[in-house]
GUDREN-378707 format. One record per residue (C-alpha): residue number from 1; residue in one letter; chain; x, y, z. Coordinates in nm, 4 decimals, padded with zeros to 6 digits. Each point is the difference from the previous one (the first is absolute). Example, Ala and Ser with C-alpha at 12.3 -4.5 7.8 and 13.67 -1.06 7.14 Angstrom:
BEGIN
     n   res   chain         c1         c2         c3
     1     A       A    01.2300   -00.4500    00.7800
     2     S       A    00.1370    00.3440   -00.0660
This chain:
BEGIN
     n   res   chain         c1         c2         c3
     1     X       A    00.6918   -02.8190   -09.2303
     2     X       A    00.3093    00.2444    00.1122
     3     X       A    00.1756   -00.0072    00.3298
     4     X       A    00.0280    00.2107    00.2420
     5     X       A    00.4158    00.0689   -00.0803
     6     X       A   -00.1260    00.0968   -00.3574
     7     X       A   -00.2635    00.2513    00.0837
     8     X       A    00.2899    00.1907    00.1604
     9     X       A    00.0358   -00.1197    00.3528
    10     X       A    00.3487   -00.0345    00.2024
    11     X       A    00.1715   -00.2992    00.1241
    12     X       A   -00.1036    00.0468    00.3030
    13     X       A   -00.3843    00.0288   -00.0194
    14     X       A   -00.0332   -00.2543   -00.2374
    15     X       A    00.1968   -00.2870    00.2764
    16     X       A   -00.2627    00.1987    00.2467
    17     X       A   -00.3001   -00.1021   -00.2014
    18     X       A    00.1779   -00.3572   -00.0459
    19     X       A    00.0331   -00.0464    00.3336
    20     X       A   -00.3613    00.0968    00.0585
    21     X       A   -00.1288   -00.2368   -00.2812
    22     X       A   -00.0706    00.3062   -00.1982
    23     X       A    00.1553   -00.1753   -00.3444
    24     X       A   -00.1603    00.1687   -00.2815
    25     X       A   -00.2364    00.3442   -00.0584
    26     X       A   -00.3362    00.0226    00.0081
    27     X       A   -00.1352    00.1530   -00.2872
    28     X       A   -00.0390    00.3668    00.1592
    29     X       A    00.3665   -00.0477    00.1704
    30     X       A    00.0965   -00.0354   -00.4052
    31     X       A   -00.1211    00.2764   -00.1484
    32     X       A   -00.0239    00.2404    00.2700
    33     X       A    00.3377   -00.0254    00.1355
    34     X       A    00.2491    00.1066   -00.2690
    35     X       A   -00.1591    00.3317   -00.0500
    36     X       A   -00.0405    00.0080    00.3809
    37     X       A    00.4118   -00.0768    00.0152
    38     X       A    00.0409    00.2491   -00.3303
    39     X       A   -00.1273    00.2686    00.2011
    40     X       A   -00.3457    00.0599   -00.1357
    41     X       A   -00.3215    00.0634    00.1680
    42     X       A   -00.2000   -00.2891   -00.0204
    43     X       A   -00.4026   -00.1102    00.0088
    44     X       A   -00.0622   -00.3433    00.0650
    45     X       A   -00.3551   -00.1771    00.0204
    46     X       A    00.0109   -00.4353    00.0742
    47     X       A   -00.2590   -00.1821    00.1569
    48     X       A    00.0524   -00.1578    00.4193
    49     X       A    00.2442   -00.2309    00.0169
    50     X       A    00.2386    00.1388   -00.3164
    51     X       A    00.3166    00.1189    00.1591
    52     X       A   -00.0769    00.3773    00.0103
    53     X       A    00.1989    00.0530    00.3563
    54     X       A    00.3306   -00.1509   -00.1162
    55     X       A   -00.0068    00.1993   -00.3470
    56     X       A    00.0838    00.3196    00.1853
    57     X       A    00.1325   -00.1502    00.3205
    58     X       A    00.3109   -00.1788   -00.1925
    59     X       A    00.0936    00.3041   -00.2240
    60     X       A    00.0004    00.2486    00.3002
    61     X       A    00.1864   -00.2347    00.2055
    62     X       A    00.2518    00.0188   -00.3117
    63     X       A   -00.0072    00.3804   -00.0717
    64     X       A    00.0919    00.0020    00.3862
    65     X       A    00.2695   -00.1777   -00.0061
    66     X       A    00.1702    00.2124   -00.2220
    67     X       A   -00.0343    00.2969    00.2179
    68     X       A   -00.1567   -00.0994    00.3581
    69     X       A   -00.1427    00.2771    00.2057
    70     X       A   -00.3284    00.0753    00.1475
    71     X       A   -00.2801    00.1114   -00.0527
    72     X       A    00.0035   -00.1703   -00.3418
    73     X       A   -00.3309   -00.1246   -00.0627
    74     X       A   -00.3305    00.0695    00.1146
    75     X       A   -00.2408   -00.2701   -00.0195
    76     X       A   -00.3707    00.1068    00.0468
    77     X       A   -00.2902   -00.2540    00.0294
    78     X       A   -00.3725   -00.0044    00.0838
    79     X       A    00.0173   -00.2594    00.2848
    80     X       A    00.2172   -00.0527    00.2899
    81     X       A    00.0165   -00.4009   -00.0311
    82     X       A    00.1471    00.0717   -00.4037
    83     X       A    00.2171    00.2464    00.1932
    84     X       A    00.1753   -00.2634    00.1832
    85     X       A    00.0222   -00.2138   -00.2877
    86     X       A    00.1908    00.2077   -00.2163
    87     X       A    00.2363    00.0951    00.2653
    88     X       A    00.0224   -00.3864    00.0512
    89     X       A    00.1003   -00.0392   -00.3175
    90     X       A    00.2506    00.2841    00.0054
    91     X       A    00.1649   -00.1333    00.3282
    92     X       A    00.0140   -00.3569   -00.1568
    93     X       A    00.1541    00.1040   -00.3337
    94     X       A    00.2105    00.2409    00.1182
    95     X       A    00.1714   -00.1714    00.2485
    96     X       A    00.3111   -00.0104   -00.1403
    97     X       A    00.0293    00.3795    00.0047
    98     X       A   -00.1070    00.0359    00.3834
    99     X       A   -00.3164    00.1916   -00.1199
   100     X       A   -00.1430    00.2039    00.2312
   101     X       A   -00.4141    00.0516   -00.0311
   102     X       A   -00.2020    00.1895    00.1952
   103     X       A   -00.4078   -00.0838   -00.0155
   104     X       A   -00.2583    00.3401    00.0887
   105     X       A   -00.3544   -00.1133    00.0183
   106     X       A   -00.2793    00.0831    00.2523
   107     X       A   -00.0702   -00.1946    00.3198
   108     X       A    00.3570    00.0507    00.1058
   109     X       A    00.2010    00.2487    00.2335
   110     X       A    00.1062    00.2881   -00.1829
   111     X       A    00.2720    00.0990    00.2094
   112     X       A    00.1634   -00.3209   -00.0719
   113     X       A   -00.0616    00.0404   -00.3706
   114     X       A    00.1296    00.3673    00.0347
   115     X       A    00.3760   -00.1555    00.1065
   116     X       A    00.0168   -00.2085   -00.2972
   117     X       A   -00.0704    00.2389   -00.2626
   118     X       A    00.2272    00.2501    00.1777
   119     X       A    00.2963   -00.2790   -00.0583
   120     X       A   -00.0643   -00.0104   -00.3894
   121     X       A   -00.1038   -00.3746   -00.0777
   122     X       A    00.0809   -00.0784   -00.3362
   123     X       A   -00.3472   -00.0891   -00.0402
   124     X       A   -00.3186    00.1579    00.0967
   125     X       A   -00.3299   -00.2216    00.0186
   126     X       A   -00.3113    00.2155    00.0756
   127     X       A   -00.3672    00.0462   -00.0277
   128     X       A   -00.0852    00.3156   -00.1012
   129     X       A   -00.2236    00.1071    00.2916
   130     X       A    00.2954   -00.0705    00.2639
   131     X       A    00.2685    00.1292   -00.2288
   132     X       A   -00.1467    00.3339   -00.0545
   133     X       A   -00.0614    00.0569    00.3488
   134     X       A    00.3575   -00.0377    00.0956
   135     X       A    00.0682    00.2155   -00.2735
   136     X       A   -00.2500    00.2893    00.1518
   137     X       A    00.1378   -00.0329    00.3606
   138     X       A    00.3633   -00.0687   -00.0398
   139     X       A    00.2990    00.1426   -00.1936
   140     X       A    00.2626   -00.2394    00.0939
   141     X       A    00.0450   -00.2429   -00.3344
   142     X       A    00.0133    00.1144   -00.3130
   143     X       A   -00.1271   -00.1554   -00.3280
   144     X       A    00.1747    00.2648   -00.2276
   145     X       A    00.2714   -00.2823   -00.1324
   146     X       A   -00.2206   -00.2780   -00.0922
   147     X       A    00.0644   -00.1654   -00.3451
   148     X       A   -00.3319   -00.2096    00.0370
   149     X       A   -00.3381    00.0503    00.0641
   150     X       A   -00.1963   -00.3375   -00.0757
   151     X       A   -00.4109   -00.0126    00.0633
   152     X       A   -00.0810   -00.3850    00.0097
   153     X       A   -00.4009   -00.0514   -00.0286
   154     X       A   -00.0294    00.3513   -00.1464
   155     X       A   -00.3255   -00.0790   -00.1310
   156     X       A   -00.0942    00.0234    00.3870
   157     X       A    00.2331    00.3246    00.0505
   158     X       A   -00.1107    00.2146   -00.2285
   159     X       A   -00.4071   -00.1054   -00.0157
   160     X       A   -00.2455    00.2188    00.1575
   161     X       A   -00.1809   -00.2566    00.1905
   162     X       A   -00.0671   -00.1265    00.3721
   163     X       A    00.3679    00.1428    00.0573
   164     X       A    00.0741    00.3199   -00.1675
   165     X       A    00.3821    00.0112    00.0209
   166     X       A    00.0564    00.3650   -00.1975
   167     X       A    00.0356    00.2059    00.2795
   168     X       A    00.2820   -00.2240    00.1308
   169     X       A    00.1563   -00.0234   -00.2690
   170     X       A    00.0302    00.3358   -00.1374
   171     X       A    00.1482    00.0450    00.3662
   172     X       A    00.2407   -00.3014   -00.0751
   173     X       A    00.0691    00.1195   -00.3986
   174     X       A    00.0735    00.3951    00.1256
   175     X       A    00.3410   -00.0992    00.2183
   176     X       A    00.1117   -00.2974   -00.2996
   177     X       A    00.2766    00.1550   -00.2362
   178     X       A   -00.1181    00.0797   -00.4124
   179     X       A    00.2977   -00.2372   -00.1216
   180     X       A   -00.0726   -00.3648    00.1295
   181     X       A   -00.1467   -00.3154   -00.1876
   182     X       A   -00.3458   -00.0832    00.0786
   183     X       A   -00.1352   -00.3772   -00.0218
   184     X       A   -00.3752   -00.0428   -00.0064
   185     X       A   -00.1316   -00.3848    00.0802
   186     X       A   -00.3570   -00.1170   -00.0324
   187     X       A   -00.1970   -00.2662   -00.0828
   188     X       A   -00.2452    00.1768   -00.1218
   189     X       A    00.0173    00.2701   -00.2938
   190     X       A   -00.2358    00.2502    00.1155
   191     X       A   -00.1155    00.3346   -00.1582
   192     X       A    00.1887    00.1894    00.1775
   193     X       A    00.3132   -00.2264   -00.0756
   194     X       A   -00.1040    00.0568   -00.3293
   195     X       A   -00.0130    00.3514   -00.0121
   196     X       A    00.3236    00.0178    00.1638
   197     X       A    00.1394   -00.1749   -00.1896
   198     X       A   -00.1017    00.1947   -00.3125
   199     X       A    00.1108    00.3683    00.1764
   200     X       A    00.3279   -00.1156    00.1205
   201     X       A    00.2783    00.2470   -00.0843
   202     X       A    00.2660   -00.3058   -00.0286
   203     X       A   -00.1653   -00.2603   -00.1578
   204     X       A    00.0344   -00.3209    00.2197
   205     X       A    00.0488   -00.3343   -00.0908
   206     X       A   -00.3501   -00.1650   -00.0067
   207     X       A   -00.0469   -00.3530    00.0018
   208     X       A   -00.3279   -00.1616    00.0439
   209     X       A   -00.0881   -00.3845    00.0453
   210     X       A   -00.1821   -00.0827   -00.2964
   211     X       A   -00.1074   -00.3525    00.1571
   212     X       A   -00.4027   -00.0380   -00.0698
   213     X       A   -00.0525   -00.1404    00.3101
   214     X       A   -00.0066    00.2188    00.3771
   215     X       A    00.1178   -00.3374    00.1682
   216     X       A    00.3495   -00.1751   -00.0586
   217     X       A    00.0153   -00.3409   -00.2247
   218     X       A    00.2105   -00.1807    00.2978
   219     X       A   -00.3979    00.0511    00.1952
   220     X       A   -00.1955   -00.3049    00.0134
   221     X       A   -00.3299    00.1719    00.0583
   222     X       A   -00.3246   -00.2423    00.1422
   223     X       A   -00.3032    00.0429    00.2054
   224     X       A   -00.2136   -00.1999    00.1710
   225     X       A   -00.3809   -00.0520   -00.0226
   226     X       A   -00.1183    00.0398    00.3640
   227     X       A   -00.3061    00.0484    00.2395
   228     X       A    00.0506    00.2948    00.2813
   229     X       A   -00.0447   -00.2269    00.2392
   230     X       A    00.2499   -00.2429   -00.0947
   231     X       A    00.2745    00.2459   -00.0926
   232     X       A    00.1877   -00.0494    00.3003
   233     X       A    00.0281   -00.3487   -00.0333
   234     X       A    00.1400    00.0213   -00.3082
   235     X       A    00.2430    00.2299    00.1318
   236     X       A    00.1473   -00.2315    00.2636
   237     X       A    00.0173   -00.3111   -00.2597
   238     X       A    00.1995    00.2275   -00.2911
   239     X       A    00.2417    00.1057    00.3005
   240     X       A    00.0656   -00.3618    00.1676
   241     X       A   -00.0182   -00.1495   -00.3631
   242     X       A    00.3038    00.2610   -00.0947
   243     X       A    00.1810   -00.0021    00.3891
   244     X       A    00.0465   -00.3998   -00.0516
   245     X       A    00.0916    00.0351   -00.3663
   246     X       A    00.2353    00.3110    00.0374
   247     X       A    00.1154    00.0596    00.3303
   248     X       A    00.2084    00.2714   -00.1064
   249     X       A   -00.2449    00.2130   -00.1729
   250     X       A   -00.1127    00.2889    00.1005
   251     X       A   -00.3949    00.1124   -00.0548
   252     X       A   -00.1797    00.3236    00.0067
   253     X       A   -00.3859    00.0453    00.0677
   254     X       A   -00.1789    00.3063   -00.0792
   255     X       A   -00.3381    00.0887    00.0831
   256     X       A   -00.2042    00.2940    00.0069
   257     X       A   -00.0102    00.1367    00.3910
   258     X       A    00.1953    00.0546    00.3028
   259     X       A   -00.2479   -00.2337    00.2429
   260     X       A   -00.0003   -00.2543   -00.2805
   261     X       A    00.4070   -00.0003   -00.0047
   262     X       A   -00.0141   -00.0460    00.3924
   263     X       A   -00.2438   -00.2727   -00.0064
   264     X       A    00.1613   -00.2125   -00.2869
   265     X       A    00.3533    00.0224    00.1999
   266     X       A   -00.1516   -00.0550    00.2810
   267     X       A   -00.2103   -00.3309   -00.1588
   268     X       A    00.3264   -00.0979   -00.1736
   269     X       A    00.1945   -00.0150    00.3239
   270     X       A   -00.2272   -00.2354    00.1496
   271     X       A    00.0641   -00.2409   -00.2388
   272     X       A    00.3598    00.0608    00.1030
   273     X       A    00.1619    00.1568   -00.3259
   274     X       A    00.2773    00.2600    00.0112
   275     X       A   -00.2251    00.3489   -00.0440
   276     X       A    00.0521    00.3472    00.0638
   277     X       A   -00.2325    00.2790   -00.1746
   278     X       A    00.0354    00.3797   -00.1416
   279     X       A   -00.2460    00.1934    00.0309
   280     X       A   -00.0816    00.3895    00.0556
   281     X       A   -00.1167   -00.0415    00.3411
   282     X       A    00.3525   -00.0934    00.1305
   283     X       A    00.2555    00.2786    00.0937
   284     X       A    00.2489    00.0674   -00.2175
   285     X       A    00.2590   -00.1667    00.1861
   286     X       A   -00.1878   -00.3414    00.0277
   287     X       A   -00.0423   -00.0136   -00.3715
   288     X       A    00.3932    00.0413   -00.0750
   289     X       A    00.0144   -00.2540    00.2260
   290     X       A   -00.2117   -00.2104   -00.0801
   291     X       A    00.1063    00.0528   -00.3833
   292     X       A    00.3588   -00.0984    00.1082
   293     X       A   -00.0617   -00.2853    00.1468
   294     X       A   -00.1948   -00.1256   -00.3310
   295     X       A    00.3043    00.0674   -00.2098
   296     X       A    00.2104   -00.1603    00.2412
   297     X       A   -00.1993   -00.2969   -00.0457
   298     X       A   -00.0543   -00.0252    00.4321
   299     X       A   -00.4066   -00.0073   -00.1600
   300     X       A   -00.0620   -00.1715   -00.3413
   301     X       A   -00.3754    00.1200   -00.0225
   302     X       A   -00.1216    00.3547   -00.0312
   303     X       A   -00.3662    00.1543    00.0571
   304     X       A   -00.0007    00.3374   -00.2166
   305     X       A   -00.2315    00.2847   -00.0676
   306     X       A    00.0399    00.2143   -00.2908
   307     X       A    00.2065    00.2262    00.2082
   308     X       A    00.2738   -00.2161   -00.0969
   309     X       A   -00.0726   -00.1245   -00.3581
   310     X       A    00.2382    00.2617   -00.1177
   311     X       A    00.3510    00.0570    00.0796
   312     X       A    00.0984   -00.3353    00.1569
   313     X       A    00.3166   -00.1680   -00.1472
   314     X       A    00.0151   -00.3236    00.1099
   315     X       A    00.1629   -00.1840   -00.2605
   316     X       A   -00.0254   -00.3773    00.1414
   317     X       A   -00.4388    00.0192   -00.0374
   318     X       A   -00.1359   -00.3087   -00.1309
   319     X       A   -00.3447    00.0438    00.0299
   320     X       A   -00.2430    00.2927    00.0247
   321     X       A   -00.3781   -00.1171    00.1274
   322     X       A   -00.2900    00.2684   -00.0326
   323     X       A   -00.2022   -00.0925    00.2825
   324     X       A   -00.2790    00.2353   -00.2245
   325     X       A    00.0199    00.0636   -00.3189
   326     X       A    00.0365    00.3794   -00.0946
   327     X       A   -00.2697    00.2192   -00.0842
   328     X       A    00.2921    00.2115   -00.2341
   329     X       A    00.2256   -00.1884   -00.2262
   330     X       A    00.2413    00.2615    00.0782
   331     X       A    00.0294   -00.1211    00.3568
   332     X       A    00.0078   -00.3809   -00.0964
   333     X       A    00.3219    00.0794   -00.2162
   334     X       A    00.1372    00.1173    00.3173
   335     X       A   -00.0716   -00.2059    00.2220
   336     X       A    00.1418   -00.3169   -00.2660
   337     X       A    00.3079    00.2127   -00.0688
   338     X       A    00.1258   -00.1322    00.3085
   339     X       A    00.1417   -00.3200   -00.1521
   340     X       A    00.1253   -00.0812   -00.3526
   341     X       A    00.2577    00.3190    00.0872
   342     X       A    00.2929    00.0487   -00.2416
   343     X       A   -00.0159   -00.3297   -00.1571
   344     X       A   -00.0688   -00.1686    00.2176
   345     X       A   -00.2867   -00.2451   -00.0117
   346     X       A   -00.3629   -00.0069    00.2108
   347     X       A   -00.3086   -00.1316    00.0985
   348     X       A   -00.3237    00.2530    00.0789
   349     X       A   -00.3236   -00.1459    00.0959
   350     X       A   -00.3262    00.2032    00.0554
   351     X       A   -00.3032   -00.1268    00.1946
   352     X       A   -00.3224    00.0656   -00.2009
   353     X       A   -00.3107   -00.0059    00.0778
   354     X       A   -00.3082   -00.0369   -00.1704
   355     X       A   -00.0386    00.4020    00.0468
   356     X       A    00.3395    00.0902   -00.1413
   357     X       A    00.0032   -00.1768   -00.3231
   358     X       A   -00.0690    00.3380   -00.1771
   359     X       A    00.2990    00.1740    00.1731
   360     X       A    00.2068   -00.3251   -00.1323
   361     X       A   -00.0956    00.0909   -00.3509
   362     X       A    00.0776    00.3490    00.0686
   363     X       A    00.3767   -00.1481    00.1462
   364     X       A    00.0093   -00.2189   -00.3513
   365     X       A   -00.0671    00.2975   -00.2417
   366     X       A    00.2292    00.2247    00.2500
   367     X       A    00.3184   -00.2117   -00.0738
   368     X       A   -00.1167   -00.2275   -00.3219
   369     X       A    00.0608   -00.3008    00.2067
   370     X       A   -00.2422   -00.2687    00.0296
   371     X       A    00.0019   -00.1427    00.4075
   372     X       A    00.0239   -00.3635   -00.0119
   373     X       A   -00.2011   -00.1641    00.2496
   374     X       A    00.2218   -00.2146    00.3169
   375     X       A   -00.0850   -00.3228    00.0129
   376     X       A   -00.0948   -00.0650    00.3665
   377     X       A   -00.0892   -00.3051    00.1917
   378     X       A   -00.3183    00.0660    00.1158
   379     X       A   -00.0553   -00.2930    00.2000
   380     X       A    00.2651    00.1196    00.2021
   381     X       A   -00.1304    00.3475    00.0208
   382     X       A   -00.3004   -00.1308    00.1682
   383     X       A    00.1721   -00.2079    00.2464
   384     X       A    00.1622    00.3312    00.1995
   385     X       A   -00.3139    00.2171   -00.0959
   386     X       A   -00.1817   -00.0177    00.3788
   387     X       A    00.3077    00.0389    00.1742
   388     X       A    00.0977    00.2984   -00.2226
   389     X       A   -00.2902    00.1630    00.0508
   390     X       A   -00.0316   -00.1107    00.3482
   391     X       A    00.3776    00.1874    00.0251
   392     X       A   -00.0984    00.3060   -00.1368
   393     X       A   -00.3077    00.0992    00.1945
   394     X       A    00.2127   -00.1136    00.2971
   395     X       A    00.2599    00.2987   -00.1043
   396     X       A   -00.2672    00.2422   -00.1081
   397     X       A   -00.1159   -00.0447    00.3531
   398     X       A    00.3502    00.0400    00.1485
   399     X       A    00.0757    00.3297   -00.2128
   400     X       A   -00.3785    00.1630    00.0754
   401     X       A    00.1411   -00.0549    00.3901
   402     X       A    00.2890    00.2300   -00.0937
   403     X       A   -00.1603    00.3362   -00.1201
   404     X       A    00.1545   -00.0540   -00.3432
   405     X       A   -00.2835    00.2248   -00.1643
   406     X       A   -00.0023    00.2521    00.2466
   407     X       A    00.4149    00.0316   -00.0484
   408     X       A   -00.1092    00.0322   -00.3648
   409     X       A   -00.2160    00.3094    00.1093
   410     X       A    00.2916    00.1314    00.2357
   411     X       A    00.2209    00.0342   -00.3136
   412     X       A   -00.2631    00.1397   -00.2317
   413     X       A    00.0078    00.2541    00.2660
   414     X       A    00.3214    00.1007   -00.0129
   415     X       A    00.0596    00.0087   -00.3905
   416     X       A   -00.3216    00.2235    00.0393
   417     X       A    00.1770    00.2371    00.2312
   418     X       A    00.3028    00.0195   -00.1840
   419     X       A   -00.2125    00.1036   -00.2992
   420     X       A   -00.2192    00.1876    00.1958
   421     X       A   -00.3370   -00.1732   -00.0118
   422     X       A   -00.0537   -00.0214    00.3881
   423     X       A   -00.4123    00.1241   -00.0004
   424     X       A   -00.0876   -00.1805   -00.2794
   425     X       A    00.1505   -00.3320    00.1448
   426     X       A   -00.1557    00.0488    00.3682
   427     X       A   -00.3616    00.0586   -00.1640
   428     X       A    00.0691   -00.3862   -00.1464
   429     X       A    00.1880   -00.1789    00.3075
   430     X       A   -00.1759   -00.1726    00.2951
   431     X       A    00.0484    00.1606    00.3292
   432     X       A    00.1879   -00.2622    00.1755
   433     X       A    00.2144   -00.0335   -00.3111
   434     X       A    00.0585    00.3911    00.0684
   435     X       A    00.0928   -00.0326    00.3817
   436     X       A    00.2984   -00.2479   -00.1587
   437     X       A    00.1125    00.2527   -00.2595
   438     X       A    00.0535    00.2843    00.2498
   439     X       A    00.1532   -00.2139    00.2440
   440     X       A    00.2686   -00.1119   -00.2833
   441     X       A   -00.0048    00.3588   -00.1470
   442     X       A    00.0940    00.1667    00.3058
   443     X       A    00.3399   -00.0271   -00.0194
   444     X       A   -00.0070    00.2501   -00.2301
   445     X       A    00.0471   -00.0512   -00.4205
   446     X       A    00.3963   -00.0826    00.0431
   447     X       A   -00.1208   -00.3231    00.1008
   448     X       A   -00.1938   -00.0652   -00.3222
């Protein structure tokens, strides 16, 4: 295994990784970053968890050095939350050279994001959407200098799916100068990766993980066997069973909607553990927050949807619980790829029951891992059962008293009008849900 001072790093950045407890490459930090550092354009595909951010954070940070001024890099990424991580990770490694970042994404003031471009950050973090609209409307920065342009989760970028990003980023591509390096990060090697690959004027350096499995070996993968009704229950005994083993550890629970998030925080809170919950029905702002305090270890428990299986970095995971189990395997190596990051060992456990065990052998042949089973006390399962359930109806009750649904409807309405869907939604919404969406709307749509 090399280090990182032989793959071609400086002094400096490798005492910054030691200091971090970064001590030796990952396997795409290896082979990506000396053509990354020799000045080559560069393709790299590695599962969740591998290392991909700090193979082209660390050799940036290093061609920087050499010659700091901004705007340097442009960083573009599907999601806001893997926005903030990367420019985490640039703050964090490039400390020593008073780095200055500047993150674009949606859901913030643009005015405000205006000022910081116009004072050339060395680095640019954006999503395209938010990036190209500063680039329509203003003509105060300049990208004409840049020596990097790095797409991390192309495989979302440059897919024609749910979000088409071309527009944007043909808008993003026409102001970025002919002569720069380009870095492409995925875990996925799609078609179109493919075929870009193949048409590239340059040839990039491609390296591919060639592991057989979609999950990392450090993963210790189980399930357990479980009735609907008793799910819960199991819940609460896996979390006070790991609380009084591990105090320190921190958990994540996914499950499959919004209300369901809610309700299990809720539930959880009740039996007085440290929860806080992400979810897309929280404003942006709460979910930063929320997310912040997680990291920062003020909660050691968090409820999930899939809206953040991908993107978090939160190295210190333990233990990822799938409060359902998956309908795509896709989504299960997602959620899982939460812990057992960069070498780092984990636990996931996913609650099946007796519907799912055909989406478990879709999971198995996914990532050619066999789940063990968890060996649970079930005695002691059925001890806290009534007062589990008893729990959660209470907070089902205490969340129906809060209009959570109708909120659901409220924003529904609102990404409708934004994509301009307004008849078609008011044929399908109740008429005292209606009354509450006008009264919210009329503000005006600055306030969405």
């Amino acid at each position: 295994m090399a280090d990182f001072s032989s793959l071609g790093l400086s002094d400096w950045l490798v005492r910054q990784c030691e200091q971090l407890g970064i001590n030796k490459p990952t396997p795409v930090q290896e082979h990506c970053m000396p053509a990354i550092l020799q000045g080559r354009d560069c393709l790299g595909c590695a599962k969740t968890g591998s290392g991909k951010t700090a193979a082209f954070v660390l050799p940036v940070l290093q061609k920087l050095s050499e010659d700091p001024y901004g705007i340097f890099c442009l960083v573009l990424t599907p999601t806001r939350s893997l926005a903030y991580q990367i420019a985490e990770q640039f703050r964090v490694l490039g400390k020593p050279l008073g780095l200055k970042d500047c993150i674009i994404v949606g859901g913030m003031d643009m005015v405000s994001q205006a000022l910081e471009l116009s004072n050339q950050p060395h680095v640019v973090v954006a999503t395209p959407g938010r990036l190209a609209d500063h680039i329509r409307s203003s003509n105060t920065f300049s990208m004409s200098k840049i020596q990097f342009l790095i797409m991390d989760e192309a495989d979302r970028l440059l897919e024609q799916g749910c979000t088409d990003f071309t527009k944007d980023l043909e808008t993003i591509m026409g102001i970025l100068p002919a002569k720069r390096q380009t870095l492409l990060f995925s875990a996925t090697l799609t078609d179109t990766l493919q075929e870009l690959k193949k048409i590239a004027m340059n040839q990039p350096y491609f390296w591919e993980s060639k592991s057989e499995t979609r999950t990392v070996e450090e993963l210790d993968q189980r399930y357990i066997l479980t009735p609907e009704k008793v799910k819960d229950a199991y819940l609460v005994h896996l979390i006070q069973t790991f609380t009084d083993q591990h105090d320190d550890w921190s958990i994540i629970i996914f499950t499959n909607t919004c209300k369901n998030c809610q309700i299990i925080t809720m539930m959880l809170r009740e039996f007085n553990f440290p929860t806080i919950s992400l979810h897309s029905m929280m404003k942006q702002k709460q979910r930063f927050a929320n997310l912040a305090k997680f990291k920062a270890s003020v909660y050691k428990i968090l409820i999930a949807t899939d809206v953040a299986a991908r993107g978090l970095d939160i190295p210190t995971v333990q233990v990822v619980i799938n409060h359902n189990t998956p309908g795509i395997p896709k989504i299960y190596i997602h959620r899982v790829g939460r812990t057992a990051r960069a070498g780092r060992n984990g636990v996931s456990i996913t609650l099946v029951t007796q519907y799912d065990i055909h989406l478990v052998h879709s999971i198995e042949e996914q990532t050619q891992t066999k789940l063990k089973e968890y060996p649970v006390e079930e005695k002691e399962v059925l001890k806290i059962l009534t007062q589990v359930n008893v729990t959660r109806r209470e907070c089902e009750i205490k969340l129906e008293s809060t209009d959570f649904d109708e909120k659901k409807e409220i924003n529904k309405r609102k990404q409708l009008i934004l994509e301009g869907k307004v008849h078609f939604f008011f044929s399908n919404t109740p008429l005292h849900v209606q009354s509450k969406l006008e009264k919210v709307l009329s503000h005006g749509l600055t306030a969405l």
